[in-house]
DRENDO-950281 format. One record per residue (C-alpha): chain; x, y, z; residue number from 1. Coordinates in nm, 2 decimals. Example, Ala and Ser with C-alpha at 12.3 -4.5 7.8 and 13.67 -1.06 7.14 Angstrom:
2
{"A"; {1.23; -0.45; 0.78}; 1},
{"A"; {1.37; -0.11; 0.71}; 2},
***
This chain:
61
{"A"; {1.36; 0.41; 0.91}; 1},
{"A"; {1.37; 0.69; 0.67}; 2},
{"A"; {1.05; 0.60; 0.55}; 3},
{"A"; {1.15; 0.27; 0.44}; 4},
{"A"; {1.06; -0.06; 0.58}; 5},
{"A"; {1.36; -0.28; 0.76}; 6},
{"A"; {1.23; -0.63; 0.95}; 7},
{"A"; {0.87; -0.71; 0.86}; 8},
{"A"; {0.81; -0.99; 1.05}; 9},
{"A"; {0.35; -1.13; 1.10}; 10},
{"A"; {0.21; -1.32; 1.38}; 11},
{"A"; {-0.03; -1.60; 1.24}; 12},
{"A"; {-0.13; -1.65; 0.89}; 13},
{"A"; {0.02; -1.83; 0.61}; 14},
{"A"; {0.41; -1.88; 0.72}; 15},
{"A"; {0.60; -1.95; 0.31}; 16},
{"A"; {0.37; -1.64; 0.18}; 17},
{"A"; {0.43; -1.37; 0.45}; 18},
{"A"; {0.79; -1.45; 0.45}; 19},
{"A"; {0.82; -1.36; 0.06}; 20},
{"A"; {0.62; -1.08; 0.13}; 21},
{"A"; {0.89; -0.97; 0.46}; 22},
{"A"; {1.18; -1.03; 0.17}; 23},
{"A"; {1.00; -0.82; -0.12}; 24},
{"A"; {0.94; -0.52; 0.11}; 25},
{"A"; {1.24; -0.50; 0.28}; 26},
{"A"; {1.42; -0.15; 0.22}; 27},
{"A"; {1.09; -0.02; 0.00}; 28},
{"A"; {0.91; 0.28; 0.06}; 29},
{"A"; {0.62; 0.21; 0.36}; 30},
{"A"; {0.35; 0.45; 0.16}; 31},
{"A"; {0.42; 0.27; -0.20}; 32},
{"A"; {0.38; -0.05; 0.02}; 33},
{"A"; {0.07; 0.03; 0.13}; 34},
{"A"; {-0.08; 0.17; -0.16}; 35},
{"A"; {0.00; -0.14; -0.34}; 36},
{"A"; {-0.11; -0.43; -0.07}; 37},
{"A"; {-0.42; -0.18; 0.04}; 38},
{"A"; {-0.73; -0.36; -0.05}; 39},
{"A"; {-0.61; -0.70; -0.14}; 40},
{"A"; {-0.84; -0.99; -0.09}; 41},
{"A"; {-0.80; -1.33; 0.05}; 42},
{"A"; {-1.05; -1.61; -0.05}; 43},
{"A"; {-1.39; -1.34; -0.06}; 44},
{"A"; {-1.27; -1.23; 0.36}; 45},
{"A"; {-1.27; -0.85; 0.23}; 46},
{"A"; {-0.94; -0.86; 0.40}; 47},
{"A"; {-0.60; -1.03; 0.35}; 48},
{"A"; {-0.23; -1.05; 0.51}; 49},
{"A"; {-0.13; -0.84; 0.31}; 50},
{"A"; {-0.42; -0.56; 0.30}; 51},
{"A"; {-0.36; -0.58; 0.70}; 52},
{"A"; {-0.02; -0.52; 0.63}; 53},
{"A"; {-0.11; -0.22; 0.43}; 54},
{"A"; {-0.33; -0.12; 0.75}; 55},
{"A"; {-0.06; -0.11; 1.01}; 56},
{"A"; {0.18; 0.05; 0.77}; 57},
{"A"; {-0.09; 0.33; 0.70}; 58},
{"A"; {-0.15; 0.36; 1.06}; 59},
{"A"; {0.19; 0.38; 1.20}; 60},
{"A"; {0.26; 0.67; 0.89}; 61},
***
């Protein structure tokens, strides 16, 4: 809305840390978001939850 993200909710992957990541994005600015979680590495998988956060953000802007 506005540019902003409102309810960011994941399907799979690691349940306490994608739910602090849903509370620390909520009402920030989706582009900011996704420049800052872009690139983000999980344990050497060249991707994370939150780089494919970044991803759908980018993709849905």
């Amino acid at each position: 809305v506005d540019g902003k993200l409102h309810n960011v909710s994941f399907d799979g992957g690691c349940p306490g840390n994608l739910a602090a990541i849903g509370k620390l994005v909520e009402g920030q600015d989706a582009k900011a978001v996704a420049d800052l979680l872009k690139g983000n590495d999980c344990r050497g998988r060249g991707t994370s939850c939150a780089d494919q956060l970044a991803k759908a953000i980018a993709e849905h802007l």
